[in-house]
C-alpha positions, 0 to 999 in steps of 0.5 A: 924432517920426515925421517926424524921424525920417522925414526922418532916413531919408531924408537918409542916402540923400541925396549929401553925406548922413551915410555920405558924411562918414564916408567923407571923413574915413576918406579924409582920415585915410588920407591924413594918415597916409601923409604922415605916413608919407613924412614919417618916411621922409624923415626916417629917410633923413635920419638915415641919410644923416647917419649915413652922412655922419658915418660916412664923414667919420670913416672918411676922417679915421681913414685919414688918420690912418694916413697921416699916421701913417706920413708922420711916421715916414718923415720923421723917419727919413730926415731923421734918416739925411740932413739933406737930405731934402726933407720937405715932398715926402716927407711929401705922397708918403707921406700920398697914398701910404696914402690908397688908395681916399680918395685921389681924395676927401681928395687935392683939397682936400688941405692938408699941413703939416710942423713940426719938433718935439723931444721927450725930446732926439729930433729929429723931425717933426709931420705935419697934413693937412687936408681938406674933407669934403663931405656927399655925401649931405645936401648942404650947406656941407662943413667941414674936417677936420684931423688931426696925427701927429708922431714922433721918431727917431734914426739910428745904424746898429748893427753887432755881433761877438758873439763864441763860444768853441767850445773844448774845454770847451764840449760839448754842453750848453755849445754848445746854451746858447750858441745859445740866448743867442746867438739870443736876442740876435740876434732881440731886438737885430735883429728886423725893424727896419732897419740892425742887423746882426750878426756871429759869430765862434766861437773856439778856438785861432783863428778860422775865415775860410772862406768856401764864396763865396769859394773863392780869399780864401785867395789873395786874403788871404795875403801875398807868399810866405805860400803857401809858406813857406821851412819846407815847400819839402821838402813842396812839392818832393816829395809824393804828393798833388799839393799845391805851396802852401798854397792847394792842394785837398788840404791838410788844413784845406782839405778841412775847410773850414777856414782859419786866416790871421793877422797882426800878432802882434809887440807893440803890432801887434795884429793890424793889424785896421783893415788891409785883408786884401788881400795881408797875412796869413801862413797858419798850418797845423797841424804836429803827429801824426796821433793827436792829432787821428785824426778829422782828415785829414792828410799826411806827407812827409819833411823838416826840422821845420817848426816851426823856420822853416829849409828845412833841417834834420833830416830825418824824417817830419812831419805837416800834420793839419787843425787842431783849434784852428780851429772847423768853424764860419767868421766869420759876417760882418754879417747881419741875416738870422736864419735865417743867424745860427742856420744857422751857431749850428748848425753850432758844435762843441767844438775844442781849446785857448783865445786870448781876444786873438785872437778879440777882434782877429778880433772887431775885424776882422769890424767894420772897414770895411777888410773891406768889399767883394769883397776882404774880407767881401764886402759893399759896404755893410758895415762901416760906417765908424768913427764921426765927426764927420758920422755915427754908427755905432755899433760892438761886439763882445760876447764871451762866455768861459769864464775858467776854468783857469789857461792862455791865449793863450800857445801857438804861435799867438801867435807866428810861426813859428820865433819867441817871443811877443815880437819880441824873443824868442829862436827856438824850441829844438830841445826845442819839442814838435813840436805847439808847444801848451802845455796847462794842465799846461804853462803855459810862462815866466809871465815872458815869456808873461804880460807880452806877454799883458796888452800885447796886450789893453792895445794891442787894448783901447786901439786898440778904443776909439780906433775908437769900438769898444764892448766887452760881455765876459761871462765865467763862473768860480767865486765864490770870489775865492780860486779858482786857476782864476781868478787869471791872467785876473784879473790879465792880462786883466781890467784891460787889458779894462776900458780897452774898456768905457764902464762898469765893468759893461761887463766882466762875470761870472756866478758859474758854471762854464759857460756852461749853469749860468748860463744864466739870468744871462747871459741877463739880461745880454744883455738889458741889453746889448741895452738899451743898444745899443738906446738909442744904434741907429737907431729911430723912434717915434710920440709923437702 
């Protein structure tokens, strides 16, 4: 016992004794656990270096996919606009193009694929690119990567006259009902999207073509001889402000910034809207008396009365006044610039009396392409040509009217001077009124008037629909179908109108005296409007 225990003693003291072991095995454990130490930390950096692999292939994956995105939308709509378009070349540019800082990583490898595809009826293209995505962390054997994205389009671009009455009826209220519709059309017919362009043309008694950018149209537009007119040689002969033609600084409509020019008023002319308007209008001035217009500026001289087309005559005083039948607010020629469209919504008032045809024959006019270019609107691109075999251009003239009353379209402007309505009518008699307007309390020879009324709207509507000419008519009048305020339009107008329409809703009307009452309605109206145009315009869409 003793000497074990002795012994026992004396071994601990020994080198490679007891506290030895102990030691080596606390080294040793140290040792196990910072291997194991290092081994977890390589094999946490592995999972991090996979998760940033994995990260980084997704991440190169989603851009392309937006690439790819935005290449099959561009395809499909050029190739849409022009079957020429090489896609191939145009798909690569575009996915390269979108690909921004990954473009050195996916472009190497990169693989592109373009198949046409038709979906719904629509045309269009599928774009699938594929890449390798190396490890770059982890190393090792990469894999490819494939991602598709395919769209479909069409192309039509759309052009539309949304055409306003500012007559004497729309005060205040009206005219603010009116911009708002017509705001609200415009932004959700054009928006931000490519080749939609709208047109306004408020009306009266006739519409308004000045242009502050083209202050020399009215020399440009008016027929030889227009300028002066056989009736006012005493005007131009002797007068105290310097004016010798219709085209100078001081007539009355000038100084407002008015101009009022026509043409084509003979049956089966209608206006001769396909025409360029080079040369080929007359220029109307207003001959009536200075108390009939007292905010207006006018002039008087001495002379024969102009209305009856003679340079002789019955001398008297006679007044030119600015016309109150022409809106303040001018033709808005093809636009896709909101602001513009509700700079010039602003500037509508109320003016005078009422002609539906010759808003809708300047309706037309504001969408021919013979007005394209400096001599007409002043645009080289618009309008577009009629619609044919090789394009489509979809073309309309939306027209809002206040139907109420029971006179239109038969007063002086509806004729040439010194004439009837109808080329075949005699010459206007000494009994004329000197301002020529019939109101509604003087609706004129429903024989004569009426009939060369519903003509014009039948030839206009017939020759709109030869042209391609889509027409949305939104009217408002009272329920009552007995209401006499009613019958006229409806019996001259409407049928003749309806040869314009593709539909029969295509005509349209709210029950409701104005414009404001109906607002609600009407709105719903242009929202279908707008649906439908949508339907046959150029657009593109993501279908994968």
């Amino acid at each position: 016992m003793k000497r074990f225990a002795i012994g026992t003693a004396r071994d601990a003291h020994r080198p490679g004794g007891a506290g030895q072991c102990r030691r080596g095995e606390r080294v040793r454990r140290r040792g196990a656990a910072a291997i194991m130490a290092i081994l977890m930390l390589v094999g946490g950096l592995a999972v991090a270096f996979f998760a940033l692999d994995s990260m980084r292939m997704g991440s190169d994956a989603a851009r392309l996919k937006h690439a790819t995105d935005a290449a099959a939308i561009a395809v499909s709509q050029a190739y849409a606009k022009d079957s020429d378009t090489d896609v191939q070349e145009m798909a690569e540019r575009y996915v390269l193009a979108n690909l921004g800082l990954d473009e050195e990583q996916l472009g190497q490898e990169l693989e592109l694929a373009v198949t046409p595809i038709t979906e719904d009826g629509y045309d269009g293209f599928r774009i699938s690119a594929t890449f390798r995505a190396d490890p770059g962390m982890m190393g090792g054997q990469g894999q490819k990567v494939t991602v598709s994205s395919a769209a479909v389009a069409i192309y039509n671009p759309l052009e539309v006259a949304v055409v306003i009455p500012n007559s004497g009826i729309e005060g205040p209220a009206e005219m603010a009902a009116l911009r708002r519709l017509t705001n609200g059309f415009a932004e959700q017919l054009v928006g931000d999207l490519p080749d939609r362009w709208i047109s306004l043309v408020p009306y009266s008694q006739t519409v308004n073509v000045y242009d502050d950018e083209a202050p020399n149209r009215i020399r440009r537009w008016a027929e030889p001889g227009a300028l002066e007119p056989v009736e006012l040689t005493s005007l131009f002969r002797s007068n105290e402000y310097g004016i010798s033609n219709l085209a100078s600084r001081n007539m009355p409509d000038l100084r407002t910034k008015r101009l009022d020019v026509y043409r084509g008023l003979h049956e089966g002319e209608n206006y001769f809207w396909t025409e360029p308007p080079g040369g080929a209008f007359k220029v109307r001035y207003r001959a009536d008396l200075p108390a009939n217009a007292p905010s207006l500026p006018y002039i008087q001289w001495t002379g024969p009365n102009p209305m009856f087309g003679e340079a002789t005559g019955t001398n008297d005083v006679r007044y030119i006044v600015a016309d109150k039948g022409c809106p303040e607010a001018a033709l808005l020629p093809l636009t896709n610039d909101l602001d513009a469209i509700d700079t010039r919504l602003g500037k509508m008032r109320a003016q005078f009396n009422v002609n539906y045809a010759i808003a809708l024959g300047w309706g037309g006019m504001a969408l021919s392409p013979a007005f394209r270019g400096p001599d007409g609107w002043g645009d080289f691109d618009h309008p577009l040509d009629f619609s044919d075999e090789g394009s489509t251009n979809v073309k309309a003239v939306v027209m809002f009217a206040n139907t109420v009353g029971s006179w239109f379209d038969t007063d002086a402007y509806n004729d040439y001077v010194g004439e009837g309505m109808g080329n075949d009518q005699p010459p206007v008699s000494d009994d004329d009124p000197e301002e020529g307007d019939d109101g509604p309390d003087d609706p004129g020879e429903e024989v004569n008037d009426y009939r060369e009324v519903g003509i014009r709207f039948k030839n206009l509507c017939q020759s709109f629909k030869d042209h391609g000419i889509k027409l949305y008519f939104i009217g408002v009048r009272p329920n009552n179908p007995k209401d006499i305020t009613r019958t006229k339009f409806e019996q001259y107008a409407v049928p003749n109108l309806k040869i314009c329409a593709d539909k029969p809703d295509d005509i349209m009307f709210v029950g409701s005296e104005t414009f404001a009452q109906g607002e609600g309605a009407i709105r719903s109206q242009l929202e279908k409007v707008a649906s439908s145009l949508e339907s046959e315009s150029s657009y593109a869409r993501l279908v994968e």
